[in-house]
N, CA, C and O atoms as a GROMACS GRO file, in nm:
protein
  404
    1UNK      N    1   8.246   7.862  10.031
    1UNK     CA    2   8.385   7.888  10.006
    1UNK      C    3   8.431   7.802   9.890
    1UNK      O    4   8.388   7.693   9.852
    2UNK      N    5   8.535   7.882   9.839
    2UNK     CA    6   8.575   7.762   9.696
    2UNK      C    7   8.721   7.676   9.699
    2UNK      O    8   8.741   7.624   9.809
    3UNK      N    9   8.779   7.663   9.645
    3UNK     CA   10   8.886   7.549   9.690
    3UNK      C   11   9.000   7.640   9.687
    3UNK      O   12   9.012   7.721   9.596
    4UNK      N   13   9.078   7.631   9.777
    4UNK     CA   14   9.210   7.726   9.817
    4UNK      C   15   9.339   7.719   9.756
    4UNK      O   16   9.447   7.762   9.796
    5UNK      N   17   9.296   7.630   9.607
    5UNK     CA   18   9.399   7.596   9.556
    5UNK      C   19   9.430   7.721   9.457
    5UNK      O   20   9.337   7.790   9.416
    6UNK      N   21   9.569   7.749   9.420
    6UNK     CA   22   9.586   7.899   9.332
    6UNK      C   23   9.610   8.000   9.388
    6UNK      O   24   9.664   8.099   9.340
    7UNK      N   25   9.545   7.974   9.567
    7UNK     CA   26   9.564   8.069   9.613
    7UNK      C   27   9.683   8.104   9.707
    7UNK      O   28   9.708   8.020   9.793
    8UNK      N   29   9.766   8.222   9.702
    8UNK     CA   30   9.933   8.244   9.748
    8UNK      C   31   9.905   8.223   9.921
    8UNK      O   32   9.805   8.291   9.941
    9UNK      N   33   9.935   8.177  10.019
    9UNK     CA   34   9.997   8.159  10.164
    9UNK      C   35  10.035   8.291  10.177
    9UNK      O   36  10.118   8.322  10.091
   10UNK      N   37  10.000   8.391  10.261
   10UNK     CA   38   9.967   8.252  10.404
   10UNK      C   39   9.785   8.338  10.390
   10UNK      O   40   9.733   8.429  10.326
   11UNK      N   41   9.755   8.261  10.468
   11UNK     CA   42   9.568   8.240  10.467
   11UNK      C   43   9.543   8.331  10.535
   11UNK      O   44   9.538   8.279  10.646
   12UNK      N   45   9.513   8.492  10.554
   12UNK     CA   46   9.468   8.588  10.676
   12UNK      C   47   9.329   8.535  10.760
   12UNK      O   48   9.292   8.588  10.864
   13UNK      N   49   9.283   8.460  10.719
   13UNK     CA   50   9.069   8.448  10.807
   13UNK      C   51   9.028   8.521  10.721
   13UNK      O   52   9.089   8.611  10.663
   14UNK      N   53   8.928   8.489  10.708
   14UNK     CA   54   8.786   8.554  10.754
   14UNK      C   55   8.772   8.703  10.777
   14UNK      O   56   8.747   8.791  10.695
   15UNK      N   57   8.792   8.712  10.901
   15UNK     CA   58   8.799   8.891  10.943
   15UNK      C   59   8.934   8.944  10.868
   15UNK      O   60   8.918   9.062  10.838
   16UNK      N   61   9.038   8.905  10.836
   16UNK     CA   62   9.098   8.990  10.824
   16UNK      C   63   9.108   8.988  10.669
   16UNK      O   64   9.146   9.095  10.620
   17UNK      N   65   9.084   8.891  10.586
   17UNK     CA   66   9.046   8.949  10.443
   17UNK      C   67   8.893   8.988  10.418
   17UNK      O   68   8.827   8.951  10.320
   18UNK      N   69   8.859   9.048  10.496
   18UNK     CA   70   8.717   9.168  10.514
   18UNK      C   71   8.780   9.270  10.556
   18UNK      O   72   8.726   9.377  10.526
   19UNK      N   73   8.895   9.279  10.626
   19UNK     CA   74   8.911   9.398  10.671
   19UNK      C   75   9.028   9.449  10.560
   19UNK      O   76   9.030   9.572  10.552
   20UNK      N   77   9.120   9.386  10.476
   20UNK     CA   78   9.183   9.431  10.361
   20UNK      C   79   9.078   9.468  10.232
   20UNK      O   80   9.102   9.563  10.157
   21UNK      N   81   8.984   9.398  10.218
   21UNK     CA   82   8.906   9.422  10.122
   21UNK      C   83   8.845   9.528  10.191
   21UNK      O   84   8.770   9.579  10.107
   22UNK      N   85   8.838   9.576  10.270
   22UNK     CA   86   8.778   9.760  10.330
   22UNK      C   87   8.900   9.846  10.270
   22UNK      O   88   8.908   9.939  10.189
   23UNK      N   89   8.993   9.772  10.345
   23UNK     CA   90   9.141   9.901  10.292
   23UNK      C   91   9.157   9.894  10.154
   23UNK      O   92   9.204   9.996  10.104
   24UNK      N   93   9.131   9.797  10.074
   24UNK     CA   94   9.154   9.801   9.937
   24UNK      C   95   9.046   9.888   9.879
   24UNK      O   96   9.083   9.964   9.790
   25UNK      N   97   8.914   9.890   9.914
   25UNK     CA   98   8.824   9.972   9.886
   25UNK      C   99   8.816  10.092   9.881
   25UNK      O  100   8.731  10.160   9.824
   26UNK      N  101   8.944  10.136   9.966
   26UNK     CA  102   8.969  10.265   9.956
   26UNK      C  103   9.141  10.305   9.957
   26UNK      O  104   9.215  10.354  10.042
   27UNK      N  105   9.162  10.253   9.807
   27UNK     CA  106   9.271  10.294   9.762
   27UNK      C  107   9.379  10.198   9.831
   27UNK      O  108   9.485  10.211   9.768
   28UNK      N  109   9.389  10.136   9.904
   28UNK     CA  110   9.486  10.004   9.937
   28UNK      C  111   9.576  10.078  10.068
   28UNK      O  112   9.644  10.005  10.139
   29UNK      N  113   9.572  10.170  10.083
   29UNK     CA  114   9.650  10.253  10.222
   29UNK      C  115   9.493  10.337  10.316
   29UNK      O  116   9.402  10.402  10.264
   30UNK      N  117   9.511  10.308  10.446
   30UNK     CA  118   9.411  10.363  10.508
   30UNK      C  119   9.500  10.353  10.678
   30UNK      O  120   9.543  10.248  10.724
   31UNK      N  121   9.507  10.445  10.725
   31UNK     CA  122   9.596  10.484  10.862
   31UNK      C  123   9.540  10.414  10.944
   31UNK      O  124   9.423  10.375  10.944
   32UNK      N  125   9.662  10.385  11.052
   32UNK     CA  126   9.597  10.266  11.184
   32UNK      C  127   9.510  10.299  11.270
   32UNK      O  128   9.456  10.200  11.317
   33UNK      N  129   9.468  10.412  11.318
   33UNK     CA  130   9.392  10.445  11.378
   33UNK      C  131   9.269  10.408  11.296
   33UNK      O  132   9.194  10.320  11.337
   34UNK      N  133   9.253  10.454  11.215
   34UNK     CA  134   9.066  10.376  11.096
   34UNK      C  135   9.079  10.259  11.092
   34UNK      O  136   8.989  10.187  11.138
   35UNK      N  137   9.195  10.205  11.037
   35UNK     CA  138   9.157  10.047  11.053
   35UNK      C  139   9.165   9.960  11.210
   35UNK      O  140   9.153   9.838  11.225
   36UNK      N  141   9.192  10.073  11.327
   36UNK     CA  142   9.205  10.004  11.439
   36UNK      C  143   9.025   9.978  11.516
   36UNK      O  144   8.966   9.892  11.581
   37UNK      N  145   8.994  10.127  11.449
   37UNK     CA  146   8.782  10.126  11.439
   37UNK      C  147   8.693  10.010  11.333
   37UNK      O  148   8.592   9.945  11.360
   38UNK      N  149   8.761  10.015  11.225
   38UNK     CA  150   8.703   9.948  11.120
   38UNK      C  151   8.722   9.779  11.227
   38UNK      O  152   8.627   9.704  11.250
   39UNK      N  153   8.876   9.753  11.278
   39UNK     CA  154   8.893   9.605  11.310
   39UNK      C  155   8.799   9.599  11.425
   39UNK      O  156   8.738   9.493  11.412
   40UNK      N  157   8.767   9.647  11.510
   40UNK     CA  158   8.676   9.647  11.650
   40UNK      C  159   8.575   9.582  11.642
   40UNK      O  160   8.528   9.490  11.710
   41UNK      N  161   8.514   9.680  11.478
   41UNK     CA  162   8.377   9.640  11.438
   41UNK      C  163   8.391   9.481  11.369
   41UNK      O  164   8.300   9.400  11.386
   42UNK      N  165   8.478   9.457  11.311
   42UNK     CA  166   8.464   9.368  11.244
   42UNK      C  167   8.526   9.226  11.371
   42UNK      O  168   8.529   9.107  11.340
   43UNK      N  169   8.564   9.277  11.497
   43UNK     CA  170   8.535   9.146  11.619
   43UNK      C  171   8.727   9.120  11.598
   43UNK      O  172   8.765   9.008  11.633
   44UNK      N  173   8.836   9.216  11.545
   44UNK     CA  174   8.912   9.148  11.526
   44UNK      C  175   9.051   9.255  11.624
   44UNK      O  176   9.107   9.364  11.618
   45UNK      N  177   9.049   9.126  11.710
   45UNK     CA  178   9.170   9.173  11.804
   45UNK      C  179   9.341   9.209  11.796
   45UNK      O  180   9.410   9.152  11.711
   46UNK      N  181   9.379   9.272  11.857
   46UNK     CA  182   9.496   9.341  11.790
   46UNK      C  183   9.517   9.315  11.660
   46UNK      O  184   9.550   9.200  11.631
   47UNK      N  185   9.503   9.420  11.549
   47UNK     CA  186   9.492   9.398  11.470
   47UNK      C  187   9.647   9.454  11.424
   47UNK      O  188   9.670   9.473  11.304
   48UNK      N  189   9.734   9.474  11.508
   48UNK     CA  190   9.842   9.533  11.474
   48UNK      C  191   9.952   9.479  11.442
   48UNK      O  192  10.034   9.491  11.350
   49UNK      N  193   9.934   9.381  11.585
   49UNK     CA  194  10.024   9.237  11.591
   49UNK      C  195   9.995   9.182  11.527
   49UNK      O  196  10.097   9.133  11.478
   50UNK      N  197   9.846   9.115  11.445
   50UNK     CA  198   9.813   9.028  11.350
   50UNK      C  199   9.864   9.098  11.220
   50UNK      O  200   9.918   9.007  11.157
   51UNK      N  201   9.873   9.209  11.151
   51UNK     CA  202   9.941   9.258  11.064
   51UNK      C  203  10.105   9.234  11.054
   51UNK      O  204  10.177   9.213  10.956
   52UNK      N  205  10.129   9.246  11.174
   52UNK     CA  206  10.312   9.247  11.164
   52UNK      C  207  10.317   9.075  11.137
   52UNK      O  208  10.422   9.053  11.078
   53UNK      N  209  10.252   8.966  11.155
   53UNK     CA  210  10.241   8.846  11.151
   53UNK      C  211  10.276   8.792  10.991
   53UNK      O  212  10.355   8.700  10.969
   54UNK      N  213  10.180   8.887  10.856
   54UNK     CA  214  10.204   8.893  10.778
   54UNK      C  215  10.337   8.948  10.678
   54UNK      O  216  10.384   9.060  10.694
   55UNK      N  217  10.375   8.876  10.601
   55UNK     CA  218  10.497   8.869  10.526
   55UNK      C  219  10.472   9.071  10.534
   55UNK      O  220  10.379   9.119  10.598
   56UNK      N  221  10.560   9.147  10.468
   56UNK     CA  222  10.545   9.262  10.450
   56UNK      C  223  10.566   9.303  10.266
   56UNK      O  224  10.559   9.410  10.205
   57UNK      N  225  10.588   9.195  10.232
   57UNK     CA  226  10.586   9.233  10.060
   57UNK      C  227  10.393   9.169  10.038
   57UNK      O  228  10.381   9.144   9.918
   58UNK      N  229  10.323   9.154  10.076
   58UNK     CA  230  10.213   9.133  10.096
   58UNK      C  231  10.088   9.258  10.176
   58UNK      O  232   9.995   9.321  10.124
   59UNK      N  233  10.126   9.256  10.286
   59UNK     CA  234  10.088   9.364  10.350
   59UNK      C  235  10.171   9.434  10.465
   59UNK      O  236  10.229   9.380  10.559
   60UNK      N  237  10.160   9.594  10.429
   60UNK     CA  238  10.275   9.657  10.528
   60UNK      C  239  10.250   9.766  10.583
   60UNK      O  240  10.173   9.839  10.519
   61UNK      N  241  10.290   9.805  10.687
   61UNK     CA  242  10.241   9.895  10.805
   61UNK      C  243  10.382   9.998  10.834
   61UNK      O  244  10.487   9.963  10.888
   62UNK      N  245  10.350  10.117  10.788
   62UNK     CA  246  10.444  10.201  10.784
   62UNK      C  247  10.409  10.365  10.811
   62UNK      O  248  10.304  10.410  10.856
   63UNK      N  249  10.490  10.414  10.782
   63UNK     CA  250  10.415  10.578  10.821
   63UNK      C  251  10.396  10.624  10.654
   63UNK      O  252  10.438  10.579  10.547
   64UNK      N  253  10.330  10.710  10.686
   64UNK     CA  254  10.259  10.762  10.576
   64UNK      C  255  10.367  10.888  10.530
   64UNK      O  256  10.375  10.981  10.609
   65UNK      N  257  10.440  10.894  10.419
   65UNK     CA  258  10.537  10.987  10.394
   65UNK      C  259  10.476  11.146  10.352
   65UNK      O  260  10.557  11.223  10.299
   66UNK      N  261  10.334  11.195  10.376
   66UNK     CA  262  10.318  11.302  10.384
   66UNK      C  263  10.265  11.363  10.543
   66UNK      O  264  10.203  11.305  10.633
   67UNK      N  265  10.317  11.500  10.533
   67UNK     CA  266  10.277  11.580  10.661
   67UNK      C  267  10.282  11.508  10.801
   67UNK      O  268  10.389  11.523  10.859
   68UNK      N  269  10.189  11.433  10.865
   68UNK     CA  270  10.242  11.433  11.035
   68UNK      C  271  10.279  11.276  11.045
   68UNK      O  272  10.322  11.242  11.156
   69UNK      N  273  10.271  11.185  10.956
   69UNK     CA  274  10.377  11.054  10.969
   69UNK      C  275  10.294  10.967  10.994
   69UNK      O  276  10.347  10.860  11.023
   70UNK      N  277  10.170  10.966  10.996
   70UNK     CA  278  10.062  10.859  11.063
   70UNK      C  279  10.126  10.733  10.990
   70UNK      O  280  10.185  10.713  10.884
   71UNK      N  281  10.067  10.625  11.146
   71UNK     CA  282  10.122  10.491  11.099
   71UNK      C  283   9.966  10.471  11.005
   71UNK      O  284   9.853  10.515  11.025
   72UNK      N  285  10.026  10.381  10.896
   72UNK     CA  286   9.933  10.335  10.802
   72UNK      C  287   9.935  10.222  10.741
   72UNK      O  288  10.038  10.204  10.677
   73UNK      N  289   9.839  10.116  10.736
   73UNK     CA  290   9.868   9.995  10.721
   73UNK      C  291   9.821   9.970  10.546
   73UNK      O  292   9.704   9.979  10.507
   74UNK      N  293   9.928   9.941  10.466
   74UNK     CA  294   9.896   9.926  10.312
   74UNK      C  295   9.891   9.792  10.224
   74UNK      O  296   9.959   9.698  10.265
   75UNK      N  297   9.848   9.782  10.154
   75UNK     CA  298   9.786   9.619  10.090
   75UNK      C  299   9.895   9.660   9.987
   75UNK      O  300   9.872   9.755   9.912
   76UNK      N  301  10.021   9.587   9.981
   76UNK     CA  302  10.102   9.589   9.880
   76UNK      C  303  10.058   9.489   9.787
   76UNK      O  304  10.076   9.515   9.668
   77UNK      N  305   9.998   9.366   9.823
   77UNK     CA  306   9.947   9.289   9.707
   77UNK      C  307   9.852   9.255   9.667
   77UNK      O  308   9.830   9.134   9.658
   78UNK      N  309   9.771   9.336   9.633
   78UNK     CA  310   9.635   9.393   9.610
   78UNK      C  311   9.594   9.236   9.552
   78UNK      O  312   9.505   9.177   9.612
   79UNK      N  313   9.645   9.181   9.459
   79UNK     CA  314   9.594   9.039   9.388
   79UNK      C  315   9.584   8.938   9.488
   79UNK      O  316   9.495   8.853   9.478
   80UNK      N  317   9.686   8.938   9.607
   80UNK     CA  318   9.646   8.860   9.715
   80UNK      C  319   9.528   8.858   9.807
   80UNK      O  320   9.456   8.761   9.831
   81UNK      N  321   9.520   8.983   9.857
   81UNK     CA  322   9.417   9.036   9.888
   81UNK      C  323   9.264   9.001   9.837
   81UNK      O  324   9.186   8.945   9.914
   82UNK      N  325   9.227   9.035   9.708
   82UNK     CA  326   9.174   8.996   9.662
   82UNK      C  327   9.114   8.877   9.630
   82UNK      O  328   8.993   8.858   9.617
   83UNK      N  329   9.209   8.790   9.617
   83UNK     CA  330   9.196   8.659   9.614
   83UNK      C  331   9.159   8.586   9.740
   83UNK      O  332   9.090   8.484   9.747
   84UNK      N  333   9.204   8.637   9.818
   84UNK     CA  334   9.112   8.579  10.002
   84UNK      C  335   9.009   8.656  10.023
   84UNK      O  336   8.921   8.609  10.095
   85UNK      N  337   8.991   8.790   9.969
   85UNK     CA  338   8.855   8.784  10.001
   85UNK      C  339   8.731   8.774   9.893
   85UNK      O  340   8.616   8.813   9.912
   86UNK      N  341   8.776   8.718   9.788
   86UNK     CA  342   8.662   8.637   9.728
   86UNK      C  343   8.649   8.462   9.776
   86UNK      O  344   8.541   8.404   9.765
   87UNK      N  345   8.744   8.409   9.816
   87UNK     CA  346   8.770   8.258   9.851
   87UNK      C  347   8.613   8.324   9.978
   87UNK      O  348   8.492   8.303   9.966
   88UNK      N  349   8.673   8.387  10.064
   88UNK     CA  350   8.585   8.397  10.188
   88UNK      C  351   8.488   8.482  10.172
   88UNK      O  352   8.427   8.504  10.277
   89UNK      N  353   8.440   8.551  10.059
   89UNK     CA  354   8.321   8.601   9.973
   89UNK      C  355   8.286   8.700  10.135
   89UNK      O  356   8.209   8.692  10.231
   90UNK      N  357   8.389   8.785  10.089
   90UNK     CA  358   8.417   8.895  10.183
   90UNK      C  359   8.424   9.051  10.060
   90UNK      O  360   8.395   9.168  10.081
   91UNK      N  361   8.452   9.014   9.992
   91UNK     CA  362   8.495   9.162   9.896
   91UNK      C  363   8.407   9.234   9.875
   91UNK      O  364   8.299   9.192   9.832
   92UNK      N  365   8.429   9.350   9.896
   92UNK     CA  366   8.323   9.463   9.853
   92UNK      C  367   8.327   9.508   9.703
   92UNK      O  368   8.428   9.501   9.634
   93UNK      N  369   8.248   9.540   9.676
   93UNK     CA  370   8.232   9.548   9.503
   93UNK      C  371   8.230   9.693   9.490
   93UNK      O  372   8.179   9.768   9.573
   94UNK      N  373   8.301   9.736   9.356
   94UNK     CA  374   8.212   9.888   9.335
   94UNK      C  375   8.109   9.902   9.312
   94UNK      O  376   8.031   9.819   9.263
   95UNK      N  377   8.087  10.022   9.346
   95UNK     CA  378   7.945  10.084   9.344
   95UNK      C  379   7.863  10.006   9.197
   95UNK      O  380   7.758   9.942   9.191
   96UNK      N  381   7.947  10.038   9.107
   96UNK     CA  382   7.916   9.976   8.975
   96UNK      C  383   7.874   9.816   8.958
   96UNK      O  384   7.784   9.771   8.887
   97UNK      N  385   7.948   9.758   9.024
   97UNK     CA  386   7.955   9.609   8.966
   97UNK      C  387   7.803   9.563   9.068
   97UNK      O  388   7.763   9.638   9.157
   98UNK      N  389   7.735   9.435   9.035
   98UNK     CA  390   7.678   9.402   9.047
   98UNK      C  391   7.722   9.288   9.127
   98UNK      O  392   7.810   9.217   9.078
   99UNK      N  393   7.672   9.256   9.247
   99UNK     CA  394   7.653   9.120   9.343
   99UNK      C  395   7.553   9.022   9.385
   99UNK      O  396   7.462   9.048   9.463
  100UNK      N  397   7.566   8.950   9.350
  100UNK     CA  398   7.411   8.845   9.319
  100UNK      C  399   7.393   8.849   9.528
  100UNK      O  400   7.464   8.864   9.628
  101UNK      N  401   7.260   8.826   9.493
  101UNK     CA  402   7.198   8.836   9.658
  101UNK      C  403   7.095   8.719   9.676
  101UNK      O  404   7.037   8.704   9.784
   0.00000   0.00000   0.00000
């Protein structure tokens, strides 16, 4: 891990900047029901309540304004995001980029 300095508050863990760096991976909005499967796997309990925990100009959980309203949880600050899950060398890379192993 690298030093947490630079980086914006509040601190999600571990699991849960793995589990934004999933939703960011796919376009930064992904509905609660997928990320309620995606959090299971990744060992992380109510992941709903731990979302509402977070500021909401950061990350926010809302319905999805097309067709049947699904609740959907969205990474409004994609640079935050980002930034915890490289600190916790959690981020998924594109297909493209290269990750030392």
């Amino acid at each position: 891990m690298h030093n947490k300095e630079g980086l914006d508050p509040p601190d999600p863990g571990k699991k849960l900047a793995r589990l934004f760096a999933w939703i960011k991976k796919r376009g930064g909005i992904v509905t609660l029901r997928k990320c309620k499967v995606k959090a299971s796997q990744l060992g992380i309990k109510n992941v709903k309540e731990r979302i509402k925990r977070i500021e909401n100009y950061k990350v926010r959980m809302g319905k999805i304004p097309s067709g049947d309203k699904k609740l959907a949880i969205n990474i409004e600050d994609k640079g935050w995001a980002d930034g915890w899950a490289k600190y916790y060398d959690v981020e998924i890379p594109h297909h493209r980029h290269m990750k030392k192993l």
